[in-house]
Structure formats: C-alpha cells, structure tokens
KOLFIBA-168352 format. One record per residue (C-alpha): residue in three letters; x, y, z. Coordinates in steps of 0.1 Angstrom, whole numbers, plus 5000, padded with zeros to 4 digits. Example, Ala and Ser with C-alpha at 12.3 -4.5 7.8 and 13.67 -1.06 7.14 Angstrom:
ALA512349555078 SER513749895071 
% end
This chain:
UNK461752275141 UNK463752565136 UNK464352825107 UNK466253115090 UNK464453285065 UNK465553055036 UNK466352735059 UNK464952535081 UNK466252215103 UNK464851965124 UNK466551945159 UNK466651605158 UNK469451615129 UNK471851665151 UNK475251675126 UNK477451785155 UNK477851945189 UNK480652205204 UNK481252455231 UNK479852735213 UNK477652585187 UNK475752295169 UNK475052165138 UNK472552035122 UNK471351895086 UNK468752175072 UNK467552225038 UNK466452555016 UNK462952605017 UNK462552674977 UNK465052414962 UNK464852124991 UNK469252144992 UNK470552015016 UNK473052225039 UNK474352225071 UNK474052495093 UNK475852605125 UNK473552745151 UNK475552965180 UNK474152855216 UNK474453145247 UNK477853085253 UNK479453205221 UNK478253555229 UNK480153585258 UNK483353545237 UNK484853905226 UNK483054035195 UNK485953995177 UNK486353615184 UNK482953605173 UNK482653745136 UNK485853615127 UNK484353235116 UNK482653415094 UNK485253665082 UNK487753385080 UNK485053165054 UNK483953435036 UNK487653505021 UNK488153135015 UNK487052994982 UNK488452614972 UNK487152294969 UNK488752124997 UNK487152405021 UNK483552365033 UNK481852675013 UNK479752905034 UNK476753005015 UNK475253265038 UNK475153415072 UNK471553425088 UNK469953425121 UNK466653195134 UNK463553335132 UNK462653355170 UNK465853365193 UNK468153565167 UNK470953375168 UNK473253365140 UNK473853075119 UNK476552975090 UNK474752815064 UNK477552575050 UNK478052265021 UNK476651965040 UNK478951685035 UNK476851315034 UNK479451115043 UNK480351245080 UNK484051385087 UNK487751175082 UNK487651065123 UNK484150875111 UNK485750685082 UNK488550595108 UNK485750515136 UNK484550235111 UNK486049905122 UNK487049845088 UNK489350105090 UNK491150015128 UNK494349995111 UNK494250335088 UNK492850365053 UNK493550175022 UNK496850365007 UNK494650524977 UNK492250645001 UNK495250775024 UNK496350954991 UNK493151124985 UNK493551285020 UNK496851365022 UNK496051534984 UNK493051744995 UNK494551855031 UNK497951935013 UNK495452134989 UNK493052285018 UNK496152375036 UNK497852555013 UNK494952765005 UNK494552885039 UNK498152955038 UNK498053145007 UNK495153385023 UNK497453425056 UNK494953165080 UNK496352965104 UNK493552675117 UNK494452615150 UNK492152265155 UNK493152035124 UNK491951675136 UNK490051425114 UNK487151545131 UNK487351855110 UNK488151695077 UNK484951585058 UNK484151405032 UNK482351425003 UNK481551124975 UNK482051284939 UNK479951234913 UNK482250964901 UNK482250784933 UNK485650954942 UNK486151074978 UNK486751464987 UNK487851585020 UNK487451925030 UNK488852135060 UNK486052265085 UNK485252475119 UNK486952765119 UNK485952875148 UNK489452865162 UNK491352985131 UNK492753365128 UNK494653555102 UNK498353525105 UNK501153595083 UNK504053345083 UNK506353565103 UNK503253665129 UNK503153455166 UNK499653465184 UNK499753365221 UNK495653225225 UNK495352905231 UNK493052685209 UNK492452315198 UNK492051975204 UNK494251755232 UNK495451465211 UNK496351685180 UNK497852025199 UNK501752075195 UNK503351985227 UNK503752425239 UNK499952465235 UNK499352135250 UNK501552205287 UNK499252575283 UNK496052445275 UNK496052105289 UNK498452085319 UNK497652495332 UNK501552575335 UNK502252955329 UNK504152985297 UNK504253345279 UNK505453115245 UNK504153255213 UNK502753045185 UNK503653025148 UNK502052935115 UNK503652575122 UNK501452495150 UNK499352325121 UNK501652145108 UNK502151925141 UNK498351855143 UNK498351725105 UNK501651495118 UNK499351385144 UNK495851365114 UNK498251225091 UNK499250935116 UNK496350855130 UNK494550825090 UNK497450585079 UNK497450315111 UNK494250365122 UNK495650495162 UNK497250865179 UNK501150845176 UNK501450935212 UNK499850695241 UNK500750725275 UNK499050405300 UNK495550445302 UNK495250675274 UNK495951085267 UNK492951185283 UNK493751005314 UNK497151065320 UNK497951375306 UNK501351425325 UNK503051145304 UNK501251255274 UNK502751575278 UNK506251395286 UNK506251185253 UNK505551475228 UNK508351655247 UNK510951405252 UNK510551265216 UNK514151175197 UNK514951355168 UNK513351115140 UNK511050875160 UNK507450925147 UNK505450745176 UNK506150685214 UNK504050445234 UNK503850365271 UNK502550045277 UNK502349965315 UNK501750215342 UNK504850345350 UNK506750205327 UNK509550345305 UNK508550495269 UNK509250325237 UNK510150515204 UNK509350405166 UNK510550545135 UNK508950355115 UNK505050305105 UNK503449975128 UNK503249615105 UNK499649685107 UNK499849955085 UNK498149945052 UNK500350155033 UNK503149995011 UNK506650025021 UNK507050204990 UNK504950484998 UNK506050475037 UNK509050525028 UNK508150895016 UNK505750965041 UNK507950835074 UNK510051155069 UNK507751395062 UNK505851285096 UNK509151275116 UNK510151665102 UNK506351825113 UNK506151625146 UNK509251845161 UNK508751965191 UNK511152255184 UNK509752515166 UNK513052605149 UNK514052235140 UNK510052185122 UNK509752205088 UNK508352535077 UNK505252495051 UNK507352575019 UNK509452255029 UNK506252005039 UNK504052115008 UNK506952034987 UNK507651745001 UNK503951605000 UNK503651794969 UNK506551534956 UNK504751234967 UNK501451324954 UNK503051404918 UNK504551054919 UNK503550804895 UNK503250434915 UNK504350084894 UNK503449744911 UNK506349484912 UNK506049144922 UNK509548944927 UNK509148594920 UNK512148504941 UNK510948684971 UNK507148684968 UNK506648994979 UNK504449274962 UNK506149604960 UNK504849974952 UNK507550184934 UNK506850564937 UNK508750744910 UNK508051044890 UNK506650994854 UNK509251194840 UNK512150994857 UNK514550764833 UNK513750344832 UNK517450364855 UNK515650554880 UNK512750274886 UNK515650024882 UNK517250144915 UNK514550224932 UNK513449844922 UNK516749804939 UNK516049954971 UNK513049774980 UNK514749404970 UNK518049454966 UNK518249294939 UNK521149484917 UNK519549644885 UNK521949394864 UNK520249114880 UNK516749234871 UNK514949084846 UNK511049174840 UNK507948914830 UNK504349114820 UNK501248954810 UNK503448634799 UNK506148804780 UNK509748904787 UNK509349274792 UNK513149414780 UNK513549764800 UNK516149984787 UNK517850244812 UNK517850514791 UNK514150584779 UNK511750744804 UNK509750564829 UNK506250614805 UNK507650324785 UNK506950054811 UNK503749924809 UNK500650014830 UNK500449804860 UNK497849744889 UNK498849554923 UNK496949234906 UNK498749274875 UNK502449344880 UNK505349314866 UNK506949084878 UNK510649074890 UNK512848734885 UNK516448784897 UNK519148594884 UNK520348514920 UNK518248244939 UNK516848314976 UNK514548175000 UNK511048324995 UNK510348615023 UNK506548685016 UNK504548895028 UNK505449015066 UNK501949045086 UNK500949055123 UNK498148765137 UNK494948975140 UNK494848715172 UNK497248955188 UNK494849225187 UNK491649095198 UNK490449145231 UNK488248945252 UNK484749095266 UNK483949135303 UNK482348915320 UNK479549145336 UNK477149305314 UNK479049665304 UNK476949855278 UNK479950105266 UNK482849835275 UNK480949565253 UNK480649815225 UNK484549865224 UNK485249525230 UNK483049415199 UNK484849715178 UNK488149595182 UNK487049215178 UNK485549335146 UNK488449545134 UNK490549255137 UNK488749035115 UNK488349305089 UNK492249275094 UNK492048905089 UNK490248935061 UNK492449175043 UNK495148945048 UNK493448655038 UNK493148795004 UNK496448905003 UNK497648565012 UNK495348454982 UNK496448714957 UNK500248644968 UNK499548264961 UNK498148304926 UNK500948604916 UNK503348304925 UNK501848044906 UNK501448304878 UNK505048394875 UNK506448074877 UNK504347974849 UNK505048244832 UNK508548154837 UNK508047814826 UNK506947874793 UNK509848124787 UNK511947874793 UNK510247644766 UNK510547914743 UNK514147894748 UNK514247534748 UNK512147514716 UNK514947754705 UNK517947624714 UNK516447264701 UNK516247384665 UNK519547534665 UNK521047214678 UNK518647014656 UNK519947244622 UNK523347144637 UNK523346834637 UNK521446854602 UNK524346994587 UNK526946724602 UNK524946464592 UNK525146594555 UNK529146684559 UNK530246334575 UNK528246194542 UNK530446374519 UNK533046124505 UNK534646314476 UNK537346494480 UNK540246684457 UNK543946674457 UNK545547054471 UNK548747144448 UNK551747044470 UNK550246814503 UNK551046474499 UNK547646264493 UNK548346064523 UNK548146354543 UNK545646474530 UNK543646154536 UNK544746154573 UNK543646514573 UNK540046444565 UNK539946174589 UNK540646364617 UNK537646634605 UNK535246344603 UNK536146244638 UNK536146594650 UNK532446584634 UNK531546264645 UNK532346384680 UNK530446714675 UNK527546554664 UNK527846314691 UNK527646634717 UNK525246794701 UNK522846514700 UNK522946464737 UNK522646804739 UNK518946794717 UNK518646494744 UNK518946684773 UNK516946974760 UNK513946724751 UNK513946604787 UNK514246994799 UNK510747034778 UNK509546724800 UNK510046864834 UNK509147194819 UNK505847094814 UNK505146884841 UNK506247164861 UNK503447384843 UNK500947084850 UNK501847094889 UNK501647484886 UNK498247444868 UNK496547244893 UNK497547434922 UNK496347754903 UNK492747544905 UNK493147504938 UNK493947854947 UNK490547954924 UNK488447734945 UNK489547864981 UNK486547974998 UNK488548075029 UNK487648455023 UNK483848355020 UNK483948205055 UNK485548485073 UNK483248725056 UNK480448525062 UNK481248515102 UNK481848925097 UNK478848945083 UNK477048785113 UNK479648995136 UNK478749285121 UNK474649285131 UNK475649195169 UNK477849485163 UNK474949745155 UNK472549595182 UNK475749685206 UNK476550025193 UNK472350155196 UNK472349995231 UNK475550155249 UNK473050465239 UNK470950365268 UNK470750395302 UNK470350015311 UNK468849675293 UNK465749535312 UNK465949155323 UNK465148995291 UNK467049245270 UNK469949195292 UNK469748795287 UNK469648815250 UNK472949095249 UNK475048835272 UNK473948545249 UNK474748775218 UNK478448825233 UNK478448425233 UNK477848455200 UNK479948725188 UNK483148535205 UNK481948195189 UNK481948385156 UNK485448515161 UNK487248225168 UNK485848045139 UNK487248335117 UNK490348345135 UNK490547925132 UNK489447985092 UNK492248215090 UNK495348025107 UNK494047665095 UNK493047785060 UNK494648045050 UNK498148115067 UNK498947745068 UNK497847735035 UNK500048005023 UNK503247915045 UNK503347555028 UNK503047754994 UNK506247925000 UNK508247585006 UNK506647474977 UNK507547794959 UNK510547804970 UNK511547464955 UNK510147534923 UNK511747844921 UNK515047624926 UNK514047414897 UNK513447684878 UNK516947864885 UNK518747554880 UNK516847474843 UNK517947824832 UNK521147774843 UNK521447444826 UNK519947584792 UNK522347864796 UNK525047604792 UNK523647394767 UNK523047754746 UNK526747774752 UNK527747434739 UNK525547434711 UNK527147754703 UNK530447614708 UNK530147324687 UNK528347534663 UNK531747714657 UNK533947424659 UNK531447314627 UNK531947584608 UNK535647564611 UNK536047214600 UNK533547254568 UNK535947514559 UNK538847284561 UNK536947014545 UNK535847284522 UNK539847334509 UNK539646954502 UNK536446854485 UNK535247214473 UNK531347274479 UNK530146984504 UNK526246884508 UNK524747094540 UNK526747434531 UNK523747564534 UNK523047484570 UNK526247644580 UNK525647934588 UNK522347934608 
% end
C-alpha cells in the first residue's frame, strides 16, 4: 500500500505505466472516491525542473469536461514523491475501446461522433489557454460512462504538453511513434539532425492519425512488418504521401506503397458521414506544415459536421440504407440534392414513403418538416426510374481471418484468436444488416403495394361514376327539336353521341376491368411480400453466429490471461492446443452460418427484389395510363352530354358529370 495524506492506493491497481511515472486506482480516505493518481518514479527528477512542474501547471489552468480534472498535488508519505491526484475514469482510455475485438474495424458511427465531439471540444480548450499536447493517441483519450449511459472522452497526460501561442515553434521532441507528424518522427524516431521547429499543428496530425485509427479500427500508415519494425518505410510513407490520400500501406517486403483516399469497406461509418470526415483527415495529415489546415479551419470544419442533423433514407430501388448529413436549418431542396448525391436519383424523380404513407416534401420549407427518422425506420426513397438493386457493398469477414500456428505460441495465439474474433463480430454486424436490409425491402414494397391499391381503389370509382353516368345518358330517349336543324339531322346527330358513348363506356369498362385485375396481382403481391416478411422474422441466423461468439469469446479470455505467463505445464499446454481446435471449429461454423444463411439468403432476396420492384414499376406505369384514359374519356363525356344536352335539355345522370 501506499498513501498521500488524503489518498491511498494499492500497488497492485496498476491503471498505467510510463517513462516517468505510474498510475494507479486510489481512493480518499474520508469519502471512499475513487481517483487516480500519478506517482513520479526516479527518473522524472532527472528531467530539468522546469519539465517537471509544468504537468501540473499545465492542468491546474485547464478546467472543461472533456479534460481529466486534477484535484490536488501531493506527495507519498514515505519516499516524498509527488503525485497528481486526477478524475479516475472506469471505463479505461479510447485505444481500450478499440483493443476490444468488437471494435477491430473502428467504432459504431455514433460512438465515433461522441469522440470526434469531445476531442474537437478538449482540443479547442487547450487551444483557447495557448497548450499545445504534443502525445494525442487513443491511449490518452479516456472515457467516462455518464449518468445516462452516454460516453465521455477526455484528453489526458500532459506530461509532454507546454504553453504555446499559435504563432510560437518549440524544437523538443515529444510523443508517440505511430501518431507523431512525419518532422518529429525522422528526429525522434530515425535520430537524423534536423534544427526544424514545431508548430501548434503538430496536434492536429496526431488527431488525423486518432481520428483514423477510432473510425476503421487500424494506423493509416503501415509499412511490411509493422511501424515499429520498419521504421525507414514508415518514415517514407508519411513523407511521400500524395496530396489527398488518407492512408498508405505496404504489403510485401519490399514492395511498392499503395495510397487510399478513401475510408476501407470495413468501415463502419456511413458514406454519408465519410464523406465529411474523408476531407478533414486528408487536410490535417499534410506533411507540409504550410499546406495543413490551421485549427480555425479543422474546428470549423468538425465543428460543421458535429452541428449536422443526420436523416436515414432507404431507396427501394437500390436497397441501400443511406445517412444524409445536413444542417437543421437547411431548406427540404437542400436534403433533396444531397439525397441526390448519395443515389443519384434526380430530386424530380424522388418520391418519399414513411410509416406506410406518401410523405409529399416541398422544396421550399426547412428541413425540420421531414419527419424524425432512425436507420430502422426511414424514409424510404422510390424513384420513378427502375434499376437493378445494388445493396449493401460489404467485404467476407473470411478475408480477414487468420489461421493459428501450429506450435504452441502464448502471445501469437492470443493475436491470432483476436483477429479470428473481430472478424466474427464483423460477421455478425453484417448479418444483421443483411437482415434489417431484407425486411426494409419487404417493408417498402408493401408499403408500395398498398399505395398503389389506394390508387387503384381510386381510379376504380372514378371509372365506376363514369360509366354510371353513361349508362344513365345512353338511356335517355327524349329529345327536342333546335329552331333551324332539320330533324333528320338532328336524329343522325344523336346517334353519333350514343355511339360516341357507347364506345366510351365500352373503354371505360375495360378499363374498371383491368384495374380489378391490377387489385388482384396487387394483393397477391402483398401476400408473397407477407410471407417472406415471416420468414425474415424467424431467421435465427444471428442467434447462431452469436452463439458460436459466445463460445469464442471464453477461449478468448483463457488465451488473453495465459500469454501473461511465462509457459503452460504439460497438461495446461494439452488443453490450450485442444482449445485452438475448438476455437477454429467454432469459426468456421460461424463463417458457414454466415455465407450459407445469411449472404445467400440475402443475394437471392435481391433477384427476388429486383423482380418485384419491376412489377411494381410497371403497375404504376400502367395505372398511370389508365388514370389518363379514364381522364380522357371522362372529358370526351362531358362534351357529348353537353351536345346531347342542346337536344333533349336536362338528361338523367347530370349529376354524375362532373365528378
């Protein structure tokens, strides 16, 4: 045990280790809080005194919630080192949450929000106060769970930050490999003699890197073999980067460097909200200081994204979810083009189904009209224009997993099982997706279905009132003489009416025909759709991958406790290789659930979708016409009651005439 005079800490509850200090989990002596405090080893003295006091100097002027607070400054009872007492922070640091094989390919897109909001927020406070961080990582982000059960992340370590206005350049060297800007690195890293000074901006190319590595789950810069172990190439890739590339990758030993400029297909953020972010990233990861964004430009630009308000749009014709970022204050026009960009589907051409009803958007009003929407209740987009169904675009977890060793290898195992596991928390992510994309199908085509019936229930009474009113003219045989026209003519006159009515009704009543058989096919396209919905609803594909990830998951643990140790004894060692048996039976069964069950499944629901998607565009089509002909002859009606009208006066069905 150790102590402070209010605090005290077991040295088991180890929170963290560094050069200069550790951490630990304490707690007051009166209240029983829990804090963490930072306890300076030996070599931290030897730093200049200056380096030394200025952690604290630096936390003692900060004050914001997405900044660990420093509560005191004490030193330990026997040894008299000094020790920050800090906020301890439950739920370990950002680089944990990514360590977690359910996050292997980055955080969900709200969580990703919620970081990029409280380091845009922590960052612009240290700005504000003239700090500059030196060592932002996800190591140094933690996180706290709210009250609510919200997440907060909070900049820490300071040990490496100074004061430093925007215009000041500081030539020490701090930081962390993966995350330093390229000059620091070839300094710190490679030893090459450089007298290049170092700007405020600095930070902004390790939140590229943080920013990166939260929303795929990987570092944007790999060389072979990794950035710890081949350094030279690491340097060469940050260097050598193109102007907007946003990730460079070596993938055999020697081999040439490839560039992307856009986020991997792994990625769990929408295209909607990559589309903001992909810029932002390829502006702070400059390696020219002069050609970076400064921070006025990044915490506008993140500061737009964040004040963004996000709609969910499913297209019926594409089947393919879509996230809209727009600002709350922006016009309907605005969403409809930025609808536009994401399907191309031309803002004429889009018409809107919500909860079951047309949903009419008008251009003019502002974007707080449309309805609130959530990515399993969307609105959902059907384009006049008829295309193949794209769906959603997704990468075979099979790619990613890798295959364990065959000699027993406590730390190789480990990683082995990690990825294995990361790729069926991928699997099962996109099983559910598959699912959810399935039933958003089947949901908008039977939403589309009974709009259709409405207008064929429509369109029938109409034709029905029509042919109501014929019937009662054609049955009409009085008739009066008109002052000067010859009652012969006139005779022949009425005849050709009749048969101008007789044919009318004629059309129309093969219209009503037609329309009635519409209805048929309407509704056994509904009773199709309905059935399939029941079968979606009983899938228990999702169950069977979670239950082998469940099973995954406890070889898992037993892995990550024994690469901890310094060897298994022979029985120990038996049951781990027979546990790897295991753990690779387990994953091919979820990887056979997830081909044979759930992409087959969903890849036949998109030639089935497609189809009725056909049907669909070809029954509004058809109405459309009928509309048009009932319309037509609807007219022509009128018209001839009107001449009729000059001969026999008032005529039975007048009435109907004008519906």
């Amino acid at each position: 045990m150790q102590s402070t005079v209010n605090y005290l800490w077991h040295t088991d509850d180890l929170l963290g280790q560094g050069a200069t200090a550790s951490v630990y989990k304490a707690r007051n002596k009166k209240s029983g809080e829990l804090v963490a405090v930072k306890v300076f080893n030996v070599a931290s003295y030897l730093r200049p005194r200056e380096v030394q006091v200025r952690e604290f100097e630096v936390l003692r002027k900060l004050s914001h919630q997405n900044i660990v607070k420093l509560f005191a400054v004490e030193e330990t009872g026997c040894g008299r080192q000094k020790v920050l007492v800090m906020e301890y922070c439950a739920s370990g640091s950002l680089l944990s949450v990514l360590e977690s094989p359910e996050n292997a390919f980055g955080l969900p897109e709200d969580e990703f929000l919620v970081v990029l909001r409280c380091v845009v927020a922590g960052m612009n406070h240290l700005r504000e106060n003239g700090v500059v961080h030196r060592d932002i990582k996800p190591g140094n982000i933690m996180r706290l769970v709210g009250e609510e059960g919200q997440s907060i992340y909070k900049l820490t370590d300071f040990g490496a930050a100074r004061e430093l206005d925007d215009d000041e350049k500081f030539l020490s060297v701090y930081g962390t490999e993966e995350y330093l800007h390229p000059d620091m690195y070839e300094r710190a890293v490679l030893r090459k003699p450089q007298q290049k000074a170092f700007g405020v901006t600095v930070d902004l190319w390790s939140i590229g890197v943080t920013l990166y590595h939260a929303a795929t789950g990987s570092l944007p810069f790999i060389p072979f073999g990794g950035p710890r172990r081949n350094k030279e190439i690491m340097h060469r890739i940050t260097t050598e980067k193109p102007p907007g590339a946003i990730a460079g990758t070596q993938r055999r030993e020697n081999g040439p460097l490839e560039w992307s400029y856009t986020l991997p297909v792994t990625c769990r953020l929408s295209k909607g909200l990559q589309s903001q972010l992909v810029p932002i990233l390829a502006n702070i990861l400059e390696v020219e200081q002069a050609k970076c964004w400064g921070f006025d430009q990044f915490f506008a630009e993140t500061s737009d994204i964040l004040q963004r308000v996000v709609f969910h749009v499913f297209s019926l014709s594409q089947a393919v979810l879509h996230h809209v970022y727009i600002h709350a204050h922006n016009t309907i026009a605005i969403f409809l083009e930025a609808v536009y960009e994401q399907t191309n589907v031309a803002p004429r051409h889009q018409e809107y189904l919500f909860e079951g009803h047309l949903c009419v958007l008008e251009p003019s009003l502002s974007a707080q009209h449309i309805a609130h929407t959530t990515a399993s209740s969307p609105l959902t987009l059907f384009s006049m224009a008829s295309e193949t169904p794209k769906g959603l675009a997704f990468r075979d977890p099979a790619l990613d997993v890798p295959k364990f060793v065959p000699k027993v290898d406590l730390q190789a195992d480990y990683n082995t099982a990690k990825a294995v596991l990361g790729a069926g928390y991928q699997a099962l992510r996109l099983a559910g997706a598959l699912l959810d994309g399935q039933e958003l199908m089947l949901r908008g085509l039977h939403w589309a279905a009974e709009v259709l019936q409405t207008t064929c229930r429509r369109t029938l009474e109409v034709t029905r009132t029509a042919l109501l009113f014929l019937s009662s003219s054609l049955g009409t045989e009085r008739f009066s003489s008109v002052a000067g026209v010859p009652e012969v003519q006139e005779l022949q006159e009425v005849a050709e009416l009749r048969s101008r009515l007789r044919t009318l009704a004629e059309v129309l009543s093969k219209c009503s025909q037609n329309i009635t058989e519409t209805q048929a096919g309407l509704s056994s396209l509904s009773s199709e759709l309905a059935k399939s919905r029941d079968q979606v609803h009983e899938d228990r594909s999702n169950q069977q991958i979670q239950c082998c990830l469940d099973k995954m998951n406890l070889i898992y643990k037993q892995f990550k406790k024994s690469r901890l140790r310094p060897g298994l004894g022979y029985n120990e060692e038996q049951i781990h290789k027979l546990d790897k048996v295991n753990f690779s039976h387990l994953a091919k069964r979820l990887l056979q659930v997830f081909q044979e069950e759930c992409v087959q499944k969903y890849q036949a629901s998109l030639v089935t979708h497609g189809k009725r998607m056909r049907v669909v565009h070809d029954t509004r089509n058809h109405l459309r016409l009928v509309g048009c002909s009932v319309a037509a002859c609807n007219t022509e009606a009128q018209g001839a009651q009107e001449s009729l009208g000059k001969h026999g006066g008032a005529l039975p069905g007048d009435e109907a005439a004008g519906v």
